[in-house]
RODOBA-685743 format. One record per residue (C-alpha): residue number from 0; residue in one letter; x, y, z. Coordinates in nm, 4 decimals, always signed. Example, Ala and Ser with C-alpha at 12.3 -4.5 7.8 and 13.67 -1.06 7.14 Angstrom:
! RODOBA-685743
{0,'A',{+1.2300,-0.4500,+0.7800}}
{1,'S',{+1.3670,-0.1060,+0.7140}}
! end
This chain:
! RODOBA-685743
{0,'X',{+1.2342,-3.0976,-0.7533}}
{1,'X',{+1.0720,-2.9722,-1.0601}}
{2,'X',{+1.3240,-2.8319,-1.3302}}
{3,'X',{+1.0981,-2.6171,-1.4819}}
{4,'X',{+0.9459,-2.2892,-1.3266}}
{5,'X',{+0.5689,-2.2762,-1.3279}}
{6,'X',{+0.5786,-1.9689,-1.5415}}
{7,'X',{+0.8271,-2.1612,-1.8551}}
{8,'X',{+0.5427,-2.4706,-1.7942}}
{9,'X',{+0.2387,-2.1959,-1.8640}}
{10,'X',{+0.4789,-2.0479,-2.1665}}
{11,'X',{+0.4926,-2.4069,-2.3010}}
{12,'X',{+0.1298,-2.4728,-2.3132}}
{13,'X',{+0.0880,-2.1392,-2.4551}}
{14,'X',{+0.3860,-2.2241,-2.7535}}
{15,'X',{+0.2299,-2.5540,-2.8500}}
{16,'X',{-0.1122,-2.5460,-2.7198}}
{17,'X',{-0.1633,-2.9293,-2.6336}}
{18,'X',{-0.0633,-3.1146,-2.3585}}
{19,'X',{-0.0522,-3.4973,-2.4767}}
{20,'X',{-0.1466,-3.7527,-2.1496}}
{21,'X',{-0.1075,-4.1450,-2.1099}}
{22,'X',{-0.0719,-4.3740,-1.8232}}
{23,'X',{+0.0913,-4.7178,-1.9028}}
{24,'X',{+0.2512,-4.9554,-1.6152}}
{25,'X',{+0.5666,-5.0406,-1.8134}}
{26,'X',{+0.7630,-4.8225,-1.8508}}
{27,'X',{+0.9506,-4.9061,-2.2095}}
{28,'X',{+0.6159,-4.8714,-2.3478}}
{29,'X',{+0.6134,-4.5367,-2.1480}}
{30,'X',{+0.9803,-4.4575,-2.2893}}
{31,'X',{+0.8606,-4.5260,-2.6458}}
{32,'X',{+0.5575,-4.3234,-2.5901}}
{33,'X',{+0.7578,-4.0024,-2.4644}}
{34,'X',{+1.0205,-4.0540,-2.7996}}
{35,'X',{+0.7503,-4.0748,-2.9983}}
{36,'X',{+0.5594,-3.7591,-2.8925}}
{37,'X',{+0.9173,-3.5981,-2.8348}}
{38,'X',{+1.0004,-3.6429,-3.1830}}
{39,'X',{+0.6647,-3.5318,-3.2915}}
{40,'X',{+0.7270,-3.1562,-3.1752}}
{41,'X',{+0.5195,-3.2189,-2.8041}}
{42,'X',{+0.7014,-3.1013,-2.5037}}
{43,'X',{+0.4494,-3.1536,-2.2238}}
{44,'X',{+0.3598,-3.5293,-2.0927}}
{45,'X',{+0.1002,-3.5361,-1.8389}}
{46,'X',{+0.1269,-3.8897,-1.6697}}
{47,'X',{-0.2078,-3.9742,-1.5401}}
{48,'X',{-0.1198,-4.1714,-1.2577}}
{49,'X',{-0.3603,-4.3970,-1.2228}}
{50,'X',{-0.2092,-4.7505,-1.1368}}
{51,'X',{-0.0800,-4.8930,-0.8555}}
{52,'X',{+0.2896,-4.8353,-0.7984}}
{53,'X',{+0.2570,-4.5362,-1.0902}}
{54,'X',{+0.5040,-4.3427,-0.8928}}
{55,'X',{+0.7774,-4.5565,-0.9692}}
{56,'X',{+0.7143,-4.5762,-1.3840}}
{57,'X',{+0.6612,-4.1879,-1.3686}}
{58,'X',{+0.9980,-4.1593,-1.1648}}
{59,'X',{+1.2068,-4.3552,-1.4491}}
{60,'X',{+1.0181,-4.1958,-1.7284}}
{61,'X',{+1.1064,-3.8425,-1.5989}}
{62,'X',{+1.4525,-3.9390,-1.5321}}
{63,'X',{+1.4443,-4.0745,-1.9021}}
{64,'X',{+1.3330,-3.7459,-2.0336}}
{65,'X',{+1.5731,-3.5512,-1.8275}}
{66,'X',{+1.8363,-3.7586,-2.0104}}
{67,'X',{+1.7432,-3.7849,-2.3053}}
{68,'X',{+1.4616,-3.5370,-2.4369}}
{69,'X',{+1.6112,-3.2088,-2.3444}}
{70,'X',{+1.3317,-2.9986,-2.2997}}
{71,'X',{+1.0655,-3.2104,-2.2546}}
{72,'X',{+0.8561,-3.1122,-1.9461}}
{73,'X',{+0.6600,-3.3986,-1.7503}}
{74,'X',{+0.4019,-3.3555,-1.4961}}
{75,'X',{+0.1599,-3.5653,-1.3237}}
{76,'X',{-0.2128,-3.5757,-1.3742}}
{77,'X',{-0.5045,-3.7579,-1.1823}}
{78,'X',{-0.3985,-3.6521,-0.8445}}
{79,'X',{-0.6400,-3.6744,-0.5878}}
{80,'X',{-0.4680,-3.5604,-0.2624}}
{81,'X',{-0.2071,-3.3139,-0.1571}}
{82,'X',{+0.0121,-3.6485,-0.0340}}
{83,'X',{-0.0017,-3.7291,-0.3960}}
{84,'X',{+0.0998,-3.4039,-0.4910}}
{85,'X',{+0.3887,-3.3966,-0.2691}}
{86,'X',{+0.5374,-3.7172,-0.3583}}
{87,'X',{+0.5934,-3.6953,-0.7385}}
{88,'X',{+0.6782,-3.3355,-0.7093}}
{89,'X',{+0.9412,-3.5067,-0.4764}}
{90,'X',{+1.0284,-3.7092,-0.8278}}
{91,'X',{+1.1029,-3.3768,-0.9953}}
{92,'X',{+0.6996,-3.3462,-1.1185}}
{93,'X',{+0.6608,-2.9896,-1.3260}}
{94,'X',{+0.3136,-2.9719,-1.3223}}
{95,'X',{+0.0292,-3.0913,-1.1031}}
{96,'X',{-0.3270,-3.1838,-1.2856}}
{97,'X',{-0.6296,-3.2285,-1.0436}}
{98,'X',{-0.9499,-3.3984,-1.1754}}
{99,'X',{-1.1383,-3.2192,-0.9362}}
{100,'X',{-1.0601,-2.8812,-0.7561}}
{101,'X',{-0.8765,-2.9176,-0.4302}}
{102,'X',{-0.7539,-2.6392,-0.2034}}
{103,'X',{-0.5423,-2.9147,-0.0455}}
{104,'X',{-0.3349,-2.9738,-0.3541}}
{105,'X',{-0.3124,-2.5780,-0.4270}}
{106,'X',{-0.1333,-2.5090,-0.1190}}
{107,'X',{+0.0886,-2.7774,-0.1581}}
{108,'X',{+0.1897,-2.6896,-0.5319}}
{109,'X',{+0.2105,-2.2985,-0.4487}}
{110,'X',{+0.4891,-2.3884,-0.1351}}
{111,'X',{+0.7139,-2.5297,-0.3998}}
{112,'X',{+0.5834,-2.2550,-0.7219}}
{113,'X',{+0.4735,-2.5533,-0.9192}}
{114,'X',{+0.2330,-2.5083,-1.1659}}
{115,'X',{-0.1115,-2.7110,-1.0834}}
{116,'X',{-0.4170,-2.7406,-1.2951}}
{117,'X',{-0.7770,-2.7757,-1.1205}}
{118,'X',{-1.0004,-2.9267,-1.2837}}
{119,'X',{-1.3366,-2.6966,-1.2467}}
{120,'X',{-1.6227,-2.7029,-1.3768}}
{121,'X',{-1.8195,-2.3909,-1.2611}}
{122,'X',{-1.7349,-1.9958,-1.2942}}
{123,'X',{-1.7371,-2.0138,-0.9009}}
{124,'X',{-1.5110,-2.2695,-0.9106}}
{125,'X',{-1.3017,-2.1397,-1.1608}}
{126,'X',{-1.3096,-1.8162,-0.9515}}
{127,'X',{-1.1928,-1.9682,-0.6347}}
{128,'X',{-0.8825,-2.1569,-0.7968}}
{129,'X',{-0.7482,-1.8134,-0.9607}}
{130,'X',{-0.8048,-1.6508,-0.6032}}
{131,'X',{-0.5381,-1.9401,-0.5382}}
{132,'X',{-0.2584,-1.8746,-0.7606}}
{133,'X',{-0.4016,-2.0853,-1.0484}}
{134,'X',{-0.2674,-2.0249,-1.3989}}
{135,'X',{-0.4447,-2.2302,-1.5972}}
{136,'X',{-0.7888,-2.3851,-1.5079}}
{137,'X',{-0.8502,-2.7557,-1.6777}}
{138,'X',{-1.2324,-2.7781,-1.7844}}
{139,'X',{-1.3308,-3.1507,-1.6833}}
{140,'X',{-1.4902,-3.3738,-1.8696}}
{141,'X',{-1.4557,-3.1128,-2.1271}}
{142,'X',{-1.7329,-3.3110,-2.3061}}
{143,'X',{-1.9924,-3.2318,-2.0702}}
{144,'X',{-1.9305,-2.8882,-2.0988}}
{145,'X',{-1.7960,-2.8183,-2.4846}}
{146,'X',{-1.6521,-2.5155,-2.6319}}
{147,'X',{-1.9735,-2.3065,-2.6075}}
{148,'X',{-1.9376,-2.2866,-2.1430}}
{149,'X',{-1.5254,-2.1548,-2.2763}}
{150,'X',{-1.6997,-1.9080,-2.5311}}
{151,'X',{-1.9762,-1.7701,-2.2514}}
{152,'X',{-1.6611,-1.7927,-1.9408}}
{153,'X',{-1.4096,-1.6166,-2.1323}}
{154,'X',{-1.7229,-1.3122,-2.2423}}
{155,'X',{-1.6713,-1.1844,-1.8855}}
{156,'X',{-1.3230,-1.3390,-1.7909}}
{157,'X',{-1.1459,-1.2885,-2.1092}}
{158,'X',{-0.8162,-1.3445,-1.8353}}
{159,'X',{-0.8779,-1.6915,-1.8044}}
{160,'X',{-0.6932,-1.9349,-1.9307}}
{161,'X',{-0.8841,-2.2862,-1.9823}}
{162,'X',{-0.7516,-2.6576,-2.0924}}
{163,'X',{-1.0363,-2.8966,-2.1588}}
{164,'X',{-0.9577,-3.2391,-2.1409}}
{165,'X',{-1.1941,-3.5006,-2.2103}}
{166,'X',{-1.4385,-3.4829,-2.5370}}
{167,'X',{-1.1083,-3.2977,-2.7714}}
{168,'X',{-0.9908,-3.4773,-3.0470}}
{169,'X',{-0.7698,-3.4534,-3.3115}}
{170,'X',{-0.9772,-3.3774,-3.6130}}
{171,'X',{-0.9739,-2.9883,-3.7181}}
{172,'X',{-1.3341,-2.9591,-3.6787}}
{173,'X',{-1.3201,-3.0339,-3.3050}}
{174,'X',{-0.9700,-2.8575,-3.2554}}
{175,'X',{-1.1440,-2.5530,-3.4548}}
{176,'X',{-1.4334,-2.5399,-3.1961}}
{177,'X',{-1.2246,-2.5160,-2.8995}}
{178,'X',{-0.9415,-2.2887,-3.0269}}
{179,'X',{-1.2498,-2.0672,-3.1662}}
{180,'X',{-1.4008,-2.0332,-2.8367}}
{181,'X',{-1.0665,-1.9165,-2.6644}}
{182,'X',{-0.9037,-2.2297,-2.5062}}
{183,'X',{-0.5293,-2.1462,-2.4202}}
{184,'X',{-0.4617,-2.5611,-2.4886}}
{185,'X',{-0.5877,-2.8231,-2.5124}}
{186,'X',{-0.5484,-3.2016,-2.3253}}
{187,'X',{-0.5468,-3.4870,-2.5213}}
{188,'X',{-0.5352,-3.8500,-2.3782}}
{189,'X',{-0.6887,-4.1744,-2.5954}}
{190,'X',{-0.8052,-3.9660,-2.8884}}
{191,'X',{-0.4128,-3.8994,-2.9617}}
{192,'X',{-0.2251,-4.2108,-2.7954}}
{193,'X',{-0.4893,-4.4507,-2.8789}}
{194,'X',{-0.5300,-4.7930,-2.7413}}
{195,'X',{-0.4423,-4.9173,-3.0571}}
{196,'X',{-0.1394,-4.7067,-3.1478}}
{197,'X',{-0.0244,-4.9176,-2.8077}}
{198,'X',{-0.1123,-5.2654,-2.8432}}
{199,'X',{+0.0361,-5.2030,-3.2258}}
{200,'X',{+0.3399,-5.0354,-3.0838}}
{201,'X',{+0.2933,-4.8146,-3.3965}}
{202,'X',{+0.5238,-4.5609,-3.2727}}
{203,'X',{+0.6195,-4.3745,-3.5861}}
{204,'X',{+0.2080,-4.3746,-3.6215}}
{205,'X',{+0.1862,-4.1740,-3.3132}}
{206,'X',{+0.4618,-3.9518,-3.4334}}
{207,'X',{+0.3155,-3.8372,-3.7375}}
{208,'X',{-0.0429,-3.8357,-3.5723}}
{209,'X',{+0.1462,-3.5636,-3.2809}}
{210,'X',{+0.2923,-3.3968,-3.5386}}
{211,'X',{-0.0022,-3.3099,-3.7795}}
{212,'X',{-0.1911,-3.2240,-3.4556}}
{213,'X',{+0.0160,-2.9640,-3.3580}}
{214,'X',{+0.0085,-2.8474,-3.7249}}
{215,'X',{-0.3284,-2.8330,-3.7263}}
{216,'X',{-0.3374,-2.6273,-3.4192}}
{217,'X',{-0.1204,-2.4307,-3.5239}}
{218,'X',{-0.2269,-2.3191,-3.8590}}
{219,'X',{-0.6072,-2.2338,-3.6903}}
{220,'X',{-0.4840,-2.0155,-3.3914}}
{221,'X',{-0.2737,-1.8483,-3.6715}}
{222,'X',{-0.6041,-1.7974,-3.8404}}
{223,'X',{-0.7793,-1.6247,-3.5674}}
! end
């Protein structure tokens, strides 16, 4: 059952405005990963869950956090089908990321007032999931659509919230674009926990790297 209400998970990504996401099968390397962001100031994991037997490494990593990260919120990305859904929200899941939007998954997520994150990428789309409860709409492959679809969506919806994932990295250039054009937060997968950082295990690397991120994100939506 998830320990966080869906409404303290949408606060969250408001406060820090990234949501850091990895998938790895072992789970030390997942442990080090979470201490490592953790210590950097992030307090959202999305797990992209995208290996066989991933519910198991997700289910020690969140008990891991629960234990020893106070405050740090996981959730789940890459989830395909409301099964899916159901099973690590079973595993105490806080948040639900779709690549795709799925009515299936929405109904699922709203039974238990989890947050879940569509990802969309069309106003009628976007539409339909906040007819369905959603809070925050994830813009996938965010490259494909860059910051200028968020600047013409948010003209007529300035009530959206959007998180683009795919195509944001961590220089201030491409953080400035996004934040400019009225993202709420943004995901951040390889360009933050890089395959390097992991085969390295330059942990105190990734540290610093979350921490200037969030910096940097910080100091430009105080700039708006």
């Amino acid at each position: 059952m998830a320990g966080h209400t869906r409404l303290e998970v949408v606060g969250m990504m408001q406060e820090t405005g990234m949501v850091p996401l990895f998938y790895h099968s072992d789970v030390e390397v997942g442990k080090k990963v979470l201490r490592a962001c953790y210590a950097g100031g992030a307090r959202l994991m999305e797990f992209t869950a995208r290996g066989d037997f991933a519910f198991e490494v997700f289910l020690e990593l969140n008990k891991y956090a629960i234990k020893e990260l106070p405050g740090m919120i996981m959730g789940v990305g890459s989830i395909t089908d409301a099964a899916a859904a159901s099973l690590f929200m079973q595993m105490g899941a806080n948040f639900i990321v779709t690549p795709s939007f799925r009515e299936d998954i929405a109904k699922v997520c709203n039974r238990r007032k989890v947050l879940w994150s569509p990802g969309c990428g069309s106003l009628t789309e976007i539409n339909r999931a906040e007819e369905l409860g959603c809070e925050i709409i994830k813009l996938f492959p965010g490259a494909t659509y860059g910051p200028g679809f968020v600047k013409a969506i948010k003209g007529p919806q300035p009530w959206t919230s959007i998180m683009p994932t795919g195509g944001v990295s961590t220089e201030r250039e491409n953080l400035e674009a996004w934040f400019n054009a009225g993202v709420t937060c943004v995901g951040m997968g390889s360009k933050l926990i890089s395959k390097e950082i992991l085969a390295n295990g330059d942990y105190a690397g990734l540290e610093n790297k979350v921490k200037i991120t969030l910096e940097t994100i910080g100091a430009i939506r105080r700039s708006l």
